[in-house]
C-alpha positions as CSV (number, residue, x, y, z in Angstrom):
1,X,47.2,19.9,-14.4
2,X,45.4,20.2,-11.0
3,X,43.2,22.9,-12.6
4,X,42.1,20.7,-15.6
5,X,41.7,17.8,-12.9
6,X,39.7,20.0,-10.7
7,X,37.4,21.2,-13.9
8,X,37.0,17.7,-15.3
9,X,36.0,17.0,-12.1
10,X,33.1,19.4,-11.4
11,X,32.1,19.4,-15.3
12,X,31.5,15.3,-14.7
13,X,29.8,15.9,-11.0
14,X,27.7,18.6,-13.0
15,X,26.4,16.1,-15.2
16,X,25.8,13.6,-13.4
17,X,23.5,15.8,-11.0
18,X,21.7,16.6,-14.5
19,X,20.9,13.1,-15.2
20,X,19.6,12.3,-11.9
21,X,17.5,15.5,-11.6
22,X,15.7,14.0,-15.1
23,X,15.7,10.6,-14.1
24,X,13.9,11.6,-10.3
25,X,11.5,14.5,-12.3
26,X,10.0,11.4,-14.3
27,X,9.7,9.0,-11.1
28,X,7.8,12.2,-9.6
29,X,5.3,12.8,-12.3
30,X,4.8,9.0,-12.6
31,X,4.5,8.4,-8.9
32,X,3.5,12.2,-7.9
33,X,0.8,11.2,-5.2
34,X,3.1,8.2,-3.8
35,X,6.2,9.6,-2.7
36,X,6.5,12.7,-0.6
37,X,10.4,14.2,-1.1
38,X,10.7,13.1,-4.6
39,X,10.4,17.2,-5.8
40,X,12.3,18.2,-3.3
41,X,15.6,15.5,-4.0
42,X,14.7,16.3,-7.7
43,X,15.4,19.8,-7.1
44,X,18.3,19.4,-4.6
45,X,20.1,17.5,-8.2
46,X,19.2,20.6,-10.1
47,X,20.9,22.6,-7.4
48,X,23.6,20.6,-7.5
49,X,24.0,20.7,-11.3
50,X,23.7,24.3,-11.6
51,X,26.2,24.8,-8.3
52,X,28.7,22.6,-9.9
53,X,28.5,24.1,-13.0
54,X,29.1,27.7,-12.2
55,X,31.9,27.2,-10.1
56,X,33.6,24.9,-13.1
57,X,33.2,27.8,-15.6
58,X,34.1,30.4,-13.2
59,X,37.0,31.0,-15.0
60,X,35.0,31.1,-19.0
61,X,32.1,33.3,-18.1
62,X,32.0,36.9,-18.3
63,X,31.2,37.9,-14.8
64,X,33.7,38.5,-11.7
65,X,34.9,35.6,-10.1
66,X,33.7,35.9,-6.9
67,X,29.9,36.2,-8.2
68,X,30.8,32.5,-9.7
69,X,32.0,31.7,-6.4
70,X,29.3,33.4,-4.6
71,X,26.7,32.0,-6.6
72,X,28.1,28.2,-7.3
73,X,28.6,27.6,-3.5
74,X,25.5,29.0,-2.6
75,X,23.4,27.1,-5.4
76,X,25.6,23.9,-4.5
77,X,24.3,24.6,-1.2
78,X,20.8,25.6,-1.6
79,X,21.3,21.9,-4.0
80,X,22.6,19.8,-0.6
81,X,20.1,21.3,1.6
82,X,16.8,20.4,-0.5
83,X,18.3,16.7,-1.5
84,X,18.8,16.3,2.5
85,X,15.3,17.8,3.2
86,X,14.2,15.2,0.5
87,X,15.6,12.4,1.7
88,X,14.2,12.8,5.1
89,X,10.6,13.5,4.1
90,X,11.2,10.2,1.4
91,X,11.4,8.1,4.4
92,X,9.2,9.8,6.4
93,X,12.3,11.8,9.0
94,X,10.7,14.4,10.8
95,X,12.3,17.5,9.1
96,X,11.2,21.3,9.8
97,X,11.9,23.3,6.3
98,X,12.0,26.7,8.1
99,X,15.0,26.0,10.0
100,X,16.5,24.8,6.9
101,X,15.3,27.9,5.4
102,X,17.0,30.1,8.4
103,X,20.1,27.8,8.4
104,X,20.7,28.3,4.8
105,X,20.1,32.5,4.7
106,X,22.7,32.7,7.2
107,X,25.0,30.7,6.1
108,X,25.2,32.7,2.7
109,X,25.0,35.8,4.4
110,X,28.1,34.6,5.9
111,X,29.5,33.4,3.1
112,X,28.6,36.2,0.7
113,X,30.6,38.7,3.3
114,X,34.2,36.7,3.0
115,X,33.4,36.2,-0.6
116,X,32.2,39.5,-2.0
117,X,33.9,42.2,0.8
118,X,36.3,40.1,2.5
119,X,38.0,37.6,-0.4
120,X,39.2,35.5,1.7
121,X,39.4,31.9,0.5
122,X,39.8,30.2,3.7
123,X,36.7,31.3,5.9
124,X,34.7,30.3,3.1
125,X,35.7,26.7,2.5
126,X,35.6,26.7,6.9
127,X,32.0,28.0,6.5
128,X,31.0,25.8,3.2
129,X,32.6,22.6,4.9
130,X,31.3,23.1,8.3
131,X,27.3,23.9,7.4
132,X,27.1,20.7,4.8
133,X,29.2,18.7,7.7
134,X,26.5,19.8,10.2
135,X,23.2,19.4,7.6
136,X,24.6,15.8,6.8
137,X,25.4,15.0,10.3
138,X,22.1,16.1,11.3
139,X,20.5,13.9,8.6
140,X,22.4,10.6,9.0
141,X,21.2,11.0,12.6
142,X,18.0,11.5,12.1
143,X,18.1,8.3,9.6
144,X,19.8,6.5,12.5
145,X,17.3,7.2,15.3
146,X,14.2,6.1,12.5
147,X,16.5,2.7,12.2
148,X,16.6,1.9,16.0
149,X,12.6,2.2,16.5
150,X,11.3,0.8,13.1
151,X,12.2,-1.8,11.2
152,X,13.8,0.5,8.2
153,X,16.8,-1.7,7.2
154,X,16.8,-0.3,3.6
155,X,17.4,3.3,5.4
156,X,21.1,1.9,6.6
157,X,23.2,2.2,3.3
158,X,22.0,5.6,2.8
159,X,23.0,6.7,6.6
160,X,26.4,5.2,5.9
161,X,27.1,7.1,2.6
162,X,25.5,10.2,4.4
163,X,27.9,9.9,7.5
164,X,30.6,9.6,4.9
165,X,29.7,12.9,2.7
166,X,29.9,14.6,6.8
167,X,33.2,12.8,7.2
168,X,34.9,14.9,3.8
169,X,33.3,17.7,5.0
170,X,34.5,17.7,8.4
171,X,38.3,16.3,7.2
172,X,38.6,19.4,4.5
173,X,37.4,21.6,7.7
174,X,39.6,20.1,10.1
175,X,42.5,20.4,7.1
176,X,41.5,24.0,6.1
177,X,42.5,25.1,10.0
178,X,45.8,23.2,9.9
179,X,46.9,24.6,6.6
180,X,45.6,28.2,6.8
181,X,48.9,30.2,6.0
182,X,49.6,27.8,3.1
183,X,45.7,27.7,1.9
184,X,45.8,29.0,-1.8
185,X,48.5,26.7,-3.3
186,X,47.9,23.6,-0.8
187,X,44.3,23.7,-1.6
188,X,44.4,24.3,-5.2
189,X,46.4,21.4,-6.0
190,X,45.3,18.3,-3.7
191,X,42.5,18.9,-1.1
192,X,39.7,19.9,-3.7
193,X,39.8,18.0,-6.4
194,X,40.0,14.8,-4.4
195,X,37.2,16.4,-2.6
196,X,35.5,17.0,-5.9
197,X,36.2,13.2,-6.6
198,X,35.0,11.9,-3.2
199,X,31.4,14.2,-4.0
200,X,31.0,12.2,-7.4
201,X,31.4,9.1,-5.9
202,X,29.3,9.9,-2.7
203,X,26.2,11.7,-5.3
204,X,26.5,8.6,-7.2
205,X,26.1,6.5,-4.3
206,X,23.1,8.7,-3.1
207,X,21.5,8.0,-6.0
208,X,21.6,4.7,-5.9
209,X,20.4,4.0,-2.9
210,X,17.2,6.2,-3.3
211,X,16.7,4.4,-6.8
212,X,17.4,1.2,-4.9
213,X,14.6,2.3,-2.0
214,X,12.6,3.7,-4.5
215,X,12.0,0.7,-6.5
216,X,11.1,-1.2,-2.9
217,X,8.7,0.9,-2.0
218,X,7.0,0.2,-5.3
219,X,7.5,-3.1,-5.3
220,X,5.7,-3.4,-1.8
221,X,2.8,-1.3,-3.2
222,X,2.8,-3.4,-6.6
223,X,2.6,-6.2,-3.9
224,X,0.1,-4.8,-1.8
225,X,-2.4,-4.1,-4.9
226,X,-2.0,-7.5,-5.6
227,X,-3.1,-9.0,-2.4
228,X,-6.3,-6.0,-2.8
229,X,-7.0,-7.5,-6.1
230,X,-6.6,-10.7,-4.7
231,X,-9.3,-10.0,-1.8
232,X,-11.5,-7.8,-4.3
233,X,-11.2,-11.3,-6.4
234,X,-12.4,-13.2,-3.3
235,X,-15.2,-10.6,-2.3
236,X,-16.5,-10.8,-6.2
237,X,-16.3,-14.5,-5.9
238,X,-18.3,-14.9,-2.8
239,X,-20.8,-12.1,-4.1
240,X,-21.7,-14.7,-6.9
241,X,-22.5,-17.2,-4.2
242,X,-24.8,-15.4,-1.7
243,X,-28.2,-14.3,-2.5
244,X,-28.6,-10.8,-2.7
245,X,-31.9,-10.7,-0.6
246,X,-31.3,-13.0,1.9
247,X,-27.9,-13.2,2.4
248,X,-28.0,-16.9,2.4
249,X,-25.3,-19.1,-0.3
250,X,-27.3,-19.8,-3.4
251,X,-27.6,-22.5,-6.0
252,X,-24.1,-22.5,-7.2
253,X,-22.3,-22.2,-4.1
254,X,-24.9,-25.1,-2.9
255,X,-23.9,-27.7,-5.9
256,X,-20.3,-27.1,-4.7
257,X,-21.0,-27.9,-1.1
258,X,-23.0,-31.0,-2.0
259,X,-20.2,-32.0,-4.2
260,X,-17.3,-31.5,-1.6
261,X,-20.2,-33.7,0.8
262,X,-20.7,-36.6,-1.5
263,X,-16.8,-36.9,-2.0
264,X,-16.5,-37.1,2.5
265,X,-19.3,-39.0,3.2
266,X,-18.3,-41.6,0.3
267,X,-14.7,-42.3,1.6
268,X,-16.1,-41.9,5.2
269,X,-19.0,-44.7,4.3
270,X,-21.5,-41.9,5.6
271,X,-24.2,-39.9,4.6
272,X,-25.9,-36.5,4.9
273,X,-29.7,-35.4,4.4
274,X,-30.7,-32.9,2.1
275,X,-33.9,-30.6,3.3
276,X,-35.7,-29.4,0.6
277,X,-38.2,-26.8,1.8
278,X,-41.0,-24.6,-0.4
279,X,-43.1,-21.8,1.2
280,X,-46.6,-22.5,0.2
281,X,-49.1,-19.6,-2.0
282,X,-45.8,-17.2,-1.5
283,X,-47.0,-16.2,-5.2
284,X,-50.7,-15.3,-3.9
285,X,-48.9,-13.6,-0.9
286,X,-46.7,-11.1,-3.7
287,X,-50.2,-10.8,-5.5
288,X,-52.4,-10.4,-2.6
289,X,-50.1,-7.9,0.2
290,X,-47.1,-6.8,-2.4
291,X,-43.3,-7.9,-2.8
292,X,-42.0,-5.8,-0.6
293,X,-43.7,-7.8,2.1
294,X,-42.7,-11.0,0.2
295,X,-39.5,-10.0,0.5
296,X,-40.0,-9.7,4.5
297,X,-41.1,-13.0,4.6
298,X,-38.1,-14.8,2.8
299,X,-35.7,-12.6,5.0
300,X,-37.2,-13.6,8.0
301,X,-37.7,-17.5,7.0
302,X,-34.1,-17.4,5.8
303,X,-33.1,-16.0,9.4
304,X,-34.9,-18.5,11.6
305,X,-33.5,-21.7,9.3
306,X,-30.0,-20.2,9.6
307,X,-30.5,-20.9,13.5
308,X,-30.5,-24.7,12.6
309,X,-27.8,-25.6,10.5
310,X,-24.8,-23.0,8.6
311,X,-25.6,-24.9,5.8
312,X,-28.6,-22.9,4.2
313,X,-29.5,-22.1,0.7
314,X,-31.7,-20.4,-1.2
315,X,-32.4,-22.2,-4.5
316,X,-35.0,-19.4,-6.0
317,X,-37.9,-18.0,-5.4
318,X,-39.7,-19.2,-2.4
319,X,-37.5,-22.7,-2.2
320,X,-34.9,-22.9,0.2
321,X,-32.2,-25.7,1.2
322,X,-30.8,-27.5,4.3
323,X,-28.0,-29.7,4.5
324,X,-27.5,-31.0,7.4
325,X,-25.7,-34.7,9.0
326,X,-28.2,-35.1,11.8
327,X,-30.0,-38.0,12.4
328,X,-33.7,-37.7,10.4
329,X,-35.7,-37.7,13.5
330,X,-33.5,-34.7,14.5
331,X,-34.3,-32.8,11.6
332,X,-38.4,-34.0,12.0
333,X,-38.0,-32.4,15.3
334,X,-36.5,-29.3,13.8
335,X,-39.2,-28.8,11.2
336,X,-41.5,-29.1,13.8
337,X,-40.2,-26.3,15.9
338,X,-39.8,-24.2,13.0
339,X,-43.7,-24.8,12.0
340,X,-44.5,-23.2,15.7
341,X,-42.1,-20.4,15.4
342,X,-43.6,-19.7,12.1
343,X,-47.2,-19.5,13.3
344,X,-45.6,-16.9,15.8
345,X,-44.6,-14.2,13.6
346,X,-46.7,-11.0,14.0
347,X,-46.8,-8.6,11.1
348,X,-49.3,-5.8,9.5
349,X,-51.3,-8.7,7.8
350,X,-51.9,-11.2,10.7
351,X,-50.3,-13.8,7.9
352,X,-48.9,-17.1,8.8
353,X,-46.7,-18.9,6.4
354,X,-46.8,-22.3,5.8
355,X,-44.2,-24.5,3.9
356,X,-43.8,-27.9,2.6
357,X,-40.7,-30.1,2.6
358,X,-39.2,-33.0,1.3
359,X,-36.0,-35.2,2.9
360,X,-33.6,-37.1,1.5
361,X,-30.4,-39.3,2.4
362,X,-28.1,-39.3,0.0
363,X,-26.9,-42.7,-0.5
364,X,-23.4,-43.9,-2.8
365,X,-23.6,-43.5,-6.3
366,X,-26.5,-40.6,-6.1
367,X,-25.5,-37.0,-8.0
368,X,-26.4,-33.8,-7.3
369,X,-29.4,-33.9,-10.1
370,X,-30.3,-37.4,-8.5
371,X,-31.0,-35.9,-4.9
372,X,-32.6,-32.6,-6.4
373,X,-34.8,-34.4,-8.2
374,X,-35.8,-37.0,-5.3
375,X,-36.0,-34.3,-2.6
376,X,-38.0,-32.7,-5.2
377,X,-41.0,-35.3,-5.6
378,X,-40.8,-35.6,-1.7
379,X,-41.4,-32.1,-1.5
380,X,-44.4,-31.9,-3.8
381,X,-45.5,-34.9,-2.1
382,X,-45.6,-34.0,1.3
383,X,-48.0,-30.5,-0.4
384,X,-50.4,-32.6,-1.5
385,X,-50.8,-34.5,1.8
386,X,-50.9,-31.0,3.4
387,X,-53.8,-29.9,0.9
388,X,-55.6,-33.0,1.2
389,X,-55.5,-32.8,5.3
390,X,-57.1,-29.1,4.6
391,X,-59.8,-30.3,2.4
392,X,-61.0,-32.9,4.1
């Protein structure tokens, strides 16, 4: 009865390991670039399935016992070494593969000389139970020191079940060395398959958890690319409000601001003026010196009106607007000192721009199309005062 128990036990832990390797193979090739350790805890389940199942049919298969032996320890091995190696790298433990390497080749040099020349059943569960005791002792503290200095709270389940897979190991070691005269009947019929059972359990457990983790970390990245779309949204946004060349907002970020300005300065009982301001002949300057140096021109009246107010526009072409809440003989002031620092620019041409302007205080009840269209004939009013001035 204990040998059917024993069987049904590895035959189920066998399976189990087969499912898992599948279920981690098709989290790797759907998150390959994502998670480092996923092949390696993929294959550490395949070791573990093939392990377990060679030492479940050692006694149906048509080779000597001892080569089952051999090779379903070391394989079950080989499986435990790469799903601790995986599980390290996963959460980013510092783990160094050739002393895994080293630790595992002479282990099952070990083991393969009380197997194979020695046959005795004793030093080999003492050598199988103390190298997984030490490779999941080392683990869990390596997952323990990673807890204390970074804020890895998902990492404690798995350090627990780890520290309890080193616990077995350790009790069947501890109980190998107490029961050694008696070790082929006592073992036979109680220590393994419970140890058997606890290994489903604790595999099962394993699993879990690194689904569990898994499925965090995804849904922190899923989260992440959200608040990047989120910002790429925002950036796209704005880059529909700012004019290209000049950097300044542009007509449809302006009729928002004017908006959100009406609705203040009406509950306030306030009011704002609105600066409309035109370079003048900019199209015989394109014609005359090129666009390329009617595009310096904008840039640089752009640059000296942002040093007035935030609140800059560029409506099109050669128009440009100001809001600004400063008293008008403020703002006369301002165009005044931005006529002489105009008249100051040098460039290849020796060319002075000139511009016209039109203010307007918004009063209650006036739209956006109502100020545009007042500032407007203020504008072209003030340009034909200028070009009478010039004629006469």
């Amino acid at each position: 009865m204990s040998t059917l128990n024993l069987f049904t036990a590895l035959i189920i832990e066998a399976i189990m390991s087969g499912i898992f390797a599948l279920y981690i193979y098709i989290l790797h090739r759907t998150n390959q670039q994502k998670f480092a350790g996923l092949l390696f805890i993929m294959s550490g389940f395949i070791g573990l399935f093939f392990g377990t199942l060679l030492m479940s049919l050692r006694d149906y298969i048509f080779l000597p016992v001892y080569v089952s032996i051999i090779f379903g320890n070391l394989v079950l091995f080989a499986g435990m070494i790469l799903l601790a190696y995986g599980i390290k790298t996963l959460y980013h433990v510092k783990a160094n593969a050739k002393s895994y390497i080293a630790f595992f080749l002479i282990i099952s040099a070990i083991f393969y000389y009380y197997a194979a020349i020695d046959s005795n059943v004793a030093i080999r569960i003492l050598v199988i139970s103390f190298s997984m005791m030490i490779l999941f002792a080392d683990v869990a503290y390596q997952m323990y020191r990673k807890t204390r200095f970074e804020s890895h709270h998902f990492l404690k389940p798995l350090i627990y079940i780890i520290t309890i897979y080193s616990v077995i190991f350790a009790a069947r070691f501890v109980t190998t060395l107490f029961n050694y005269q008696s070790i082929s009947t006592y073992l036979s019929f109680s220590i393994d398959t419970i140890f058997q059972m606890a290994g489903i359990f604790t595999i099962l457990a394993i699993f879990i958890d690194i689904v569990v983790i898994i499925n965090k970390m995804l849904a922190k990245e899923i989260e992440y690319k959200l608040f990047e779309n989120e910002l790429l949204i925002r950036e796209l946004e704005s880059l529909t409000k700012v004019d290209y060349l000049t950097g300044l907002y542009n007509r449809k970020h302006l009729e928002q601001k004017t908006e959100e300005l009406i609705h203040v300065c009406t509950q306030k009982r306030s009011s704002f003026r609105f600066v409309l301001l035109d370079l003048d002949g900019f199209k015989e300057v394109n014609d005359l010196y090129g666009h390329q140096f009617g595009d310096q021109m904008l840039k640089q009246f752009a640059r000296l009106l942002k040093d007035y107010t935030k609140n800059v526009y560029r409506l099109g072409g050669d128009e440009f607007i100001m809001l600004c809440e400063h008293p008008e003989r403020d703002i006369l002031s301002m165009i005044d000192d931005l006529f002489r620092r105009l008249s100051e620019i040098k460039n290849n041409y020796d060319y002075h721009p000139n511009f016209s302007y039109g203010i307007h205080t918004w009063t209650i009840g006036q739209t956006f199309d109502d100020i545009m269209h007042i500032a407007d004939q203020m504008m072209y009013q003030n340009k034909r005062m200028t070009k009478e001035m010039q004629t006469t």
